[in-house]
Backbone as CSV, one residue per row, in Angstrom:
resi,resn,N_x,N_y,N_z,CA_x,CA_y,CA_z,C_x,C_y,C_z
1,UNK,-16.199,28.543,5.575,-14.818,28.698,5.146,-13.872,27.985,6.105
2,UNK,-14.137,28.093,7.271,-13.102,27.908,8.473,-13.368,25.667,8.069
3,UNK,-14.428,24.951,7.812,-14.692,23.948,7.812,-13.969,23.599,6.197
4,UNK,-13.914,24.311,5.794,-12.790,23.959,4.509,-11.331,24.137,4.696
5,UNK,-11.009,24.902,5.443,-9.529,24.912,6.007,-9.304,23.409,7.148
6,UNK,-10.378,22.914,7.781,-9.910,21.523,8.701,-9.399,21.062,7.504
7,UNK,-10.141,20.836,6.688,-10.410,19.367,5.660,-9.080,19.408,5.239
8,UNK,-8.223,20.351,4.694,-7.307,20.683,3.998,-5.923,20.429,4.733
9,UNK,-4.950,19.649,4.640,-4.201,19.048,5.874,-2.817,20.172,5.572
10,UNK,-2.212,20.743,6.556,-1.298,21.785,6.085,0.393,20.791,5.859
11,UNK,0.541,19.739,5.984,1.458,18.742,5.601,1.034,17.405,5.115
12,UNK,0.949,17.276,4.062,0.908,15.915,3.358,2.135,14.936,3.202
13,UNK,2.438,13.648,3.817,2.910,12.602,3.975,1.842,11.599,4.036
14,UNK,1.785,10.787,2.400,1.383,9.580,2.366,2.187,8.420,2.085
15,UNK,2.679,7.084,2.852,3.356,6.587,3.106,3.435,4.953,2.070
16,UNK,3.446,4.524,1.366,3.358,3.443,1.313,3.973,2.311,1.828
17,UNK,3.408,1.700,2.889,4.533,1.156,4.266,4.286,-0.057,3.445
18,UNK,3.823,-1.109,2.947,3.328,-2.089,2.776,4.641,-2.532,1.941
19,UNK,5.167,-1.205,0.750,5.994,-1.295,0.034,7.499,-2.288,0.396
20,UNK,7.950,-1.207,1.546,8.959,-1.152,2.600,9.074,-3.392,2.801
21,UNK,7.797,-3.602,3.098,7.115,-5.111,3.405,8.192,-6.088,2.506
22,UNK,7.039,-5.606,1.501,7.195,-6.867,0.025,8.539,-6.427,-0.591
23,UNK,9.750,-5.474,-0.604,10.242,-4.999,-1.483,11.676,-4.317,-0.845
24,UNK,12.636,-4.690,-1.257,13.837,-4.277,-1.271,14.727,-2.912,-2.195
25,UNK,14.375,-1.433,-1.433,14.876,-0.430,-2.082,16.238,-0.783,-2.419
26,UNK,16.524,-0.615,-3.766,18.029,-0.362,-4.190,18.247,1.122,-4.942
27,UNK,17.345,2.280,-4.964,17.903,3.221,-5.028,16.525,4.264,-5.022
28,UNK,16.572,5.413,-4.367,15.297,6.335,-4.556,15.338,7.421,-5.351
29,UNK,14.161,7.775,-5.617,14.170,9.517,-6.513,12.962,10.046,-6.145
30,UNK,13.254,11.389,-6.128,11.767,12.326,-6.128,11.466,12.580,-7.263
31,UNK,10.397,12.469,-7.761,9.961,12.907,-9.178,8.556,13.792,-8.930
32,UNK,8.570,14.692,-9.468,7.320,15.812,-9.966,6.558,14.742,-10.729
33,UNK,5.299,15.131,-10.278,4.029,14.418,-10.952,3.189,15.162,-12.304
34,UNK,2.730,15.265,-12.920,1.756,15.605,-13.693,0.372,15.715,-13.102
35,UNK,-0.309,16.355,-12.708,-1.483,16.360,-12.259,-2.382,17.339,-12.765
36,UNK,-3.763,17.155,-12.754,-5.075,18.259,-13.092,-5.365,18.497,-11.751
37,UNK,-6.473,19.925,-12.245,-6.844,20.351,-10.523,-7.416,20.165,-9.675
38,UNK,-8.534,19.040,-9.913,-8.772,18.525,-9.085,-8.090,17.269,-7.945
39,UNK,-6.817,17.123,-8.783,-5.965,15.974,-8.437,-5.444,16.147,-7.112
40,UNK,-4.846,17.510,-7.512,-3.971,18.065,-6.441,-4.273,18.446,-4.939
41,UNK,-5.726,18.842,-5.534,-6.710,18.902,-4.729,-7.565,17.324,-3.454
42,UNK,-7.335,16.709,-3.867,-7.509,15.357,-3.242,-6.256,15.082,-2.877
43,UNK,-5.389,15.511,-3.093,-3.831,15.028,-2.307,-3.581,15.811,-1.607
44,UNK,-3.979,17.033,-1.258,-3.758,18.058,-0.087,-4.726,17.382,0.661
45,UNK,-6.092,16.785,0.386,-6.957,16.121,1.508,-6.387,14.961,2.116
46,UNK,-5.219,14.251,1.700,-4.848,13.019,1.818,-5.711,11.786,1.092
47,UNK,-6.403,11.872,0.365,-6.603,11.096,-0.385,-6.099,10.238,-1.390
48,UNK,-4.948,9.237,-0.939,-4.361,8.842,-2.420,-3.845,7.615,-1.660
49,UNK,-4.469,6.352,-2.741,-4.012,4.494,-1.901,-2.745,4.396,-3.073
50,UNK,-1.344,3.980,-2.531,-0.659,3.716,-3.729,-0.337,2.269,-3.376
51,UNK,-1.339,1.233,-3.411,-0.621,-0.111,-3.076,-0.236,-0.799,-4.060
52,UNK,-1.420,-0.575,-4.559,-0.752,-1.594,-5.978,-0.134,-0.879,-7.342
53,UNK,0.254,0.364,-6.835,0.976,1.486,-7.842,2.737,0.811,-8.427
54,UNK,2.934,1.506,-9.841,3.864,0.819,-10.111,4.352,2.107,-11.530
55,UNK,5.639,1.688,-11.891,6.113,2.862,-12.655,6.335,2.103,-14.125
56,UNK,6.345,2.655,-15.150,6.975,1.970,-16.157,7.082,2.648,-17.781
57,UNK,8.272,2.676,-18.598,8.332,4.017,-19.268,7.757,3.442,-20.467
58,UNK,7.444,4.695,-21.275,6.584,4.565,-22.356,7.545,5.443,-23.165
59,UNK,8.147,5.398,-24.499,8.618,6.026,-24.944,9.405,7.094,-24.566
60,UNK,10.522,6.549,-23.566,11.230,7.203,-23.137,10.936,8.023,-21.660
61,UNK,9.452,8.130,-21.766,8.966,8.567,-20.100,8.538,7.937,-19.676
62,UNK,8.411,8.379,-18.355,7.621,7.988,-16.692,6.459,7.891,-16.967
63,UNK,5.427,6.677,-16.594,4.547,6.538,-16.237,4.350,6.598,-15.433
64,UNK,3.048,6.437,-14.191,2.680,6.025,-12.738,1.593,5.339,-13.121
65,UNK,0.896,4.149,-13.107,0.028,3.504,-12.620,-0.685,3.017,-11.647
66,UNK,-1.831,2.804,-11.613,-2.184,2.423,-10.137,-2.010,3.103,-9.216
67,UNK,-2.214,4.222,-9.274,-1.882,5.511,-7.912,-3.336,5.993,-8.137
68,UNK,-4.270,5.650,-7.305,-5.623,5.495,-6.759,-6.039,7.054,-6.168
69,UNK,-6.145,8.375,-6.749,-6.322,9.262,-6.308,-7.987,9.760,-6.172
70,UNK,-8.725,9.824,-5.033,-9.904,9.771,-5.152,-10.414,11.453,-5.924
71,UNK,-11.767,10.711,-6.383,-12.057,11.810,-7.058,-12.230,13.288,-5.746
72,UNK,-12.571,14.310,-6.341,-12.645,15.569,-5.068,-14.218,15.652,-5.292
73,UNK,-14.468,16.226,-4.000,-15.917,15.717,-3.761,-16.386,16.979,-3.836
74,UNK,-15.838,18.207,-3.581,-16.596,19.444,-4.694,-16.211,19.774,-6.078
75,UNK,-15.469,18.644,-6.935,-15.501,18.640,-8.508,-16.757,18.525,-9.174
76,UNK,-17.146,19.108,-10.264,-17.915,18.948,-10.891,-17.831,18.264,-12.212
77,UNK,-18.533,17.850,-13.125,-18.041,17.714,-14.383,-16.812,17.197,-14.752
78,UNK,-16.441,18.198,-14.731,-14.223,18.452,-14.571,-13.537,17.216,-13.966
79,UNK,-13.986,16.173,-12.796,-13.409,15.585,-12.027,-12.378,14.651,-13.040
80,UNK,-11.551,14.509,-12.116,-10.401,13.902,-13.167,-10.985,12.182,-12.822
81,UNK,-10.129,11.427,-13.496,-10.405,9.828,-13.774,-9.258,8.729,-12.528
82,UNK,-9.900,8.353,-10.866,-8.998,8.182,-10.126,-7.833,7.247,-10.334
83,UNK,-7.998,6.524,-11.272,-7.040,5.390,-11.673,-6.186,5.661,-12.752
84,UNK,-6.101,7.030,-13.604,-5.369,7.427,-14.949,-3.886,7.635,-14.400
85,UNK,-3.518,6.965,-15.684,-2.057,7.015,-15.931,-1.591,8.248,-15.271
86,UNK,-0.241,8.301,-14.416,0.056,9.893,-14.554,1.442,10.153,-14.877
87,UNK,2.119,11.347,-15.876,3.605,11.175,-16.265,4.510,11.639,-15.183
88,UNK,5.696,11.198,-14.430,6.442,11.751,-13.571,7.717,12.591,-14.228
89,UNK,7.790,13.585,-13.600,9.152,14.233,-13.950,9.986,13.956,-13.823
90,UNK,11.411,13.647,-14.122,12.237,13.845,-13.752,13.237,13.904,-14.843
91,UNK,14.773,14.761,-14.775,15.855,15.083,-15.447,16.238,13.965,-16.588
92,UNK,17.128,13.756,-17.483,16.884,12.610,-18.418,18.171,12.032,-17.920
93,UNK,18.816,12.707,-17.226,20.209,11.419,-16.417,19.392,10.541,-15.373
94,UNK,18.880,11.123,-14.965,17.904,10.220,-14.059,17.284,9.318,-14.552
95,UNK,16.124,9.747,-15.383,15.564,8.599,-16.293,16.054,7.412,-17.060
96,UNK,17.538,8.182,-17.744,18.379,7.133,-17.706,18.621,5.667,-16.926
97,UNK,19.715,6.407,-15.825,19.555,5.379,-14.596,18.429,4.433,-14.261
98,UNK,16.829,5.033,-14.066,15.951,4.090,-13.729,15.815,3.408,-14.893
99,UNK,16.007,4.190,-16.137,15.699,2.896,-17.369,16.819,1.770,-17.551
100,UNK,18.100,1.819,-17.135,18.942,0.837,-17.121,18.585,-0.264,-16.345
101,UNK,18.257,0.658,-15.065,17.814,-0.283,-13.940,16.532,-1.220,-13.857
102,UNK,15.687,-0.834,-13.937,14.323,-1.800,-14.656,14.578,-2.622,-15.246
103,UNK,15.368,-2.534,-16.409,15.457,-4.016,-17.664,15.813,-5.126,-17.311
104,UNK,16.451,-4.698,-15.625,16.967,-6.429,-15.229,16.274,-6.803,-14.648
105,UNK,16.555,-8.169,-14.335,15.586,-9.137,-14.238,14.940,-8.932,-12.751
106,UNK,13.623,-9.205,-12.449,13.208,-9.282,-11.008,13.157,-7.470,-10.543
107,UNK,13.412,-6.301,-11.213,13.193,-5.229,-10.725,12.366,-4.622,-10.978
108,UNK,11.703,-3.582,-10.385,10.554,-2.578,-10.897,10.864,-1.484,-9.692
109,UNK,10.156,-0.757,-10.445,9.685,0.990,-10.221,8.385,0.886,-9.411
110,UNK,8.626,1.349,-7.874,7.390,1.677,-7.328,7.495,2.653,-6.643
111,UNK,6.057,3.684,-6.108,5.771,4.466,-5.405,5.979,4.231,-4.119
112,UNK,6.836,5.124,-3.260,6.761,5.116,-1.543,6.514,5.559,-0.760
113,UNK,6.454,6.910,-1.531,5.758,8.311,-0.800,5.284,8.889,-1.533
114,UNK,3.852,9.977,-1.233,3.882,11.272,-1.852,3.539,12.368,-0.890
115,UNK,3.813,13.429,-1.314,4.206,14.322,-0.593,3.848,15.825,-1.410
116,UNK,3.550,16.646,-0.164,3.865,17.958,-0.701,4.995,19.006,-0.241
117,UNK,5.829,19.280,-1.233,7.186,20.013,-0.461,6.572,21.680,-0.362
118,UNK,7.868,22.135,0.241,8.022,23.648,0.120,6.992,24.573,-0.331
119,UNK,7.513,24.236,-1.518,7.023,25.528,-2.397,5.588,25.173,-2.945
120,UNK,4.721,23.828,-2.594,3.138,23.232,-3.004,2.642,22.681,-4.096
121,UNK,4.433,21.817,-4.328,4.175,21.023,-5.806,3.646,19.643,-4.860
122,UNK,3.272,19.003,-5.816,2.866,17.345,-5.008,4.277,16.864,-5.539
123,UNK,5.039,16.209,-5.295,5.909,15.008,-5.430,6.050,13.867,-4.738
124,UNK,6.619,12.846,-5.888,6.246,11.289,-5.352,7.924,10.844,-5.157
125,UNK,7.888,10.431,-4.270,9.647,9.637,-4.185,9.065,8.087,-4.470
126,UNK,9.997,7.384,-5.461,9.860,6.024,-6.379,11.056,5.657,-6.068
127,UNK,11.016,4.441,-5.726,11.957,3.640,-5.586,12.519,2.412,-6.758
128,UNK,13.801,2.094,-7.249,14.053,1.190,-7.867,13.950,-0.056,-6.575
129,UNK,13.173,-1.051,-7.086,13.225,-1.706,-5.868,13.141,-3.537,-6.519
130,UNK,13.722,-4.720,-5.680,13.760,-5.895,-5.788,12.467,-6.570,-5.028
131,UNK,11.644,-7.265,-5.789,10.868,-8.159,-4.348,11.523,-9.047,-3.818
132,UNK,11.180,-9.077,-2.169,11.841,-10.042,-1.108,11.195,-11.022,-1.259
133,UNK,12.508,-11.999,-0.642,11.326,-13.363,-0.767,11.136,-13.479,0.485
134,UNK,10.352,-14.680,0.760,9.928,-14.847,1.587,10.556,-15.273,3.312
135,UNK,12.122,-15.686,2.716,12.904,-15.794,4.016,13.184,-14.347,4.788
136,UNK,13.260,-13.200,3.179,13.470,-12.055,3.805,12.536,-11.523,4.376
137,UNK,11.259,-11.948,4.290,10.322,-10.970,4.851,10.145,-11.360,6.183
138,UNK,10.933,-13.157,6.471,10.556,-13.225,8.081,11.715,-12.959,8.664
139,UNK,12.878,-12.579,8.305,13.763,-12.085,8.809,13.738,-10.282,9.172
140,UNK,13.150,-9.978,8.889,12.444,-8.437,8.900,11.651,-8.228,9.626
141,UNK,10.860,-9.246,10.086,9.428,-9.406,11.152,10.664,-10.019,12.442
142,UNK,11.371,-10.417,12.383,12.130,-10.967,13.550,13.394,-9.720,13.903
143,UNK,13.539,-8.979,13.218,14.313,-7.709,13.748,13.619,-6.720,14.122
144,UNK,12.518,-6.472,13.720,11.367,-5.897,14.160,10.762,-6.098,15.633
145,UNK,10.537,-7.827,15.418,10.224,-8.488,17.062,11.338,-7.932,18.305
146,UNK,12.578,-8.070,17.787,13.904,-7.501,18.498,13.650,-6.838,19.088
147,UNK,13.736,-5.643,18.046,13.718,-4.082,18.310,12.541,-3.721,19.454
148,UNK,11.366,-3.984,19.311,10.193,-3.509,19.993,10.867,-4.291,21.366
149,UNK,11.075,-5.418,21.573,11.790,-6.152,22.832,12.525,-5.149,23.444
150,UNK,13.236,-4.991,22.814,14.347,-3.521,23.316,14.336,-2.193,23.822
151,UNK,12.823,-2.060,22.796,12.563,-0.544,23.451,11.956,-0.797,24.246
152,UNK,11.161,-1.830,24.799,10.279,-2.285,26.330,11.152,-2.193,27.446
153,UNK,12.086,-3.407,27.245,13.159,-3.542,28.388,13.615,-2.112,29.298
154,UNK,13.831,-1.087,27.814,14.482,0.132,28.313,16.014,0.563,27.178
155,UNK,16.081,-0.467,26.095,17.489,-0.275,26.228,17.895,0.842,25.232
């Protein structure tokens, strides 16, 4: 019992830093996920790659794609499918907003975090976000270079 409580992480923060990289947030949301039980269950282990994850609505709702949740390794039978679609929650003013926002040109819906809050729902914060190009991404690696300079020096 006590070797099933390590496994089980008592704060979940999974990060998608890579995102942050390639991609210019222009606005965030937390959205409630849809999940089965074994799902939830592999995301309290930290199990979940969201790199190449991406959002996109289907008749009015949230999709999630590409959110890589490994199967749970005491599922049986039951185990859910790690690559399935999953629907996100959120309010329909909200949905709104991200659906305005998507239709233009060069934007998309991606995953940046997921997380477990408070009360032991999983939620994902999604970002409306632009890809950078490529001047921006070395201008980002050179404020970066800065910064670390800075905190060496002392300042």
């Amino acid at each position: 019992m006590a070797k099933d409580k390590d496994r089980i992480q008592k704060q979940v923060n999974i990060v998608n830093r890579k995102a942050s990289f390639e991609y210019q947030f222009l606005d965030k949301y937390t959205a409630g996920i849809m999940l089965k039980g074994t799902e939830i269950k592999s995301i309290r282990e930290g199990k979940v790659n969201m790199q190449d994850g991406y959002a996109v609505f289907t008749n009015g709702e949230l999709w999630l794609h590409n959110l890589h949740i490994s199967t749970y390794t005491e599922g049986t039978h039951y185990n859910h499918e790690p690559m399935r679609a999953r629907k996100l929650l959120l309010n329909k003013r909200e949905l709104r907003k991200l659906e305005s926002g998507a239709e233009e040109q060069g934007v998309t819906i991606i995953p940046t975090r997921v997380f477990i809050n408070d009360r032991g729902f999983a939620k994902v914060e999604i970002a409306l976000a632009r890809g950078k190009k490529l001047y921006d991404k070395r201008q980002d690696i050179k404020e970066k270079d800065v910064k670390r300079e800075m905190d060496r020096a002392g300042y």
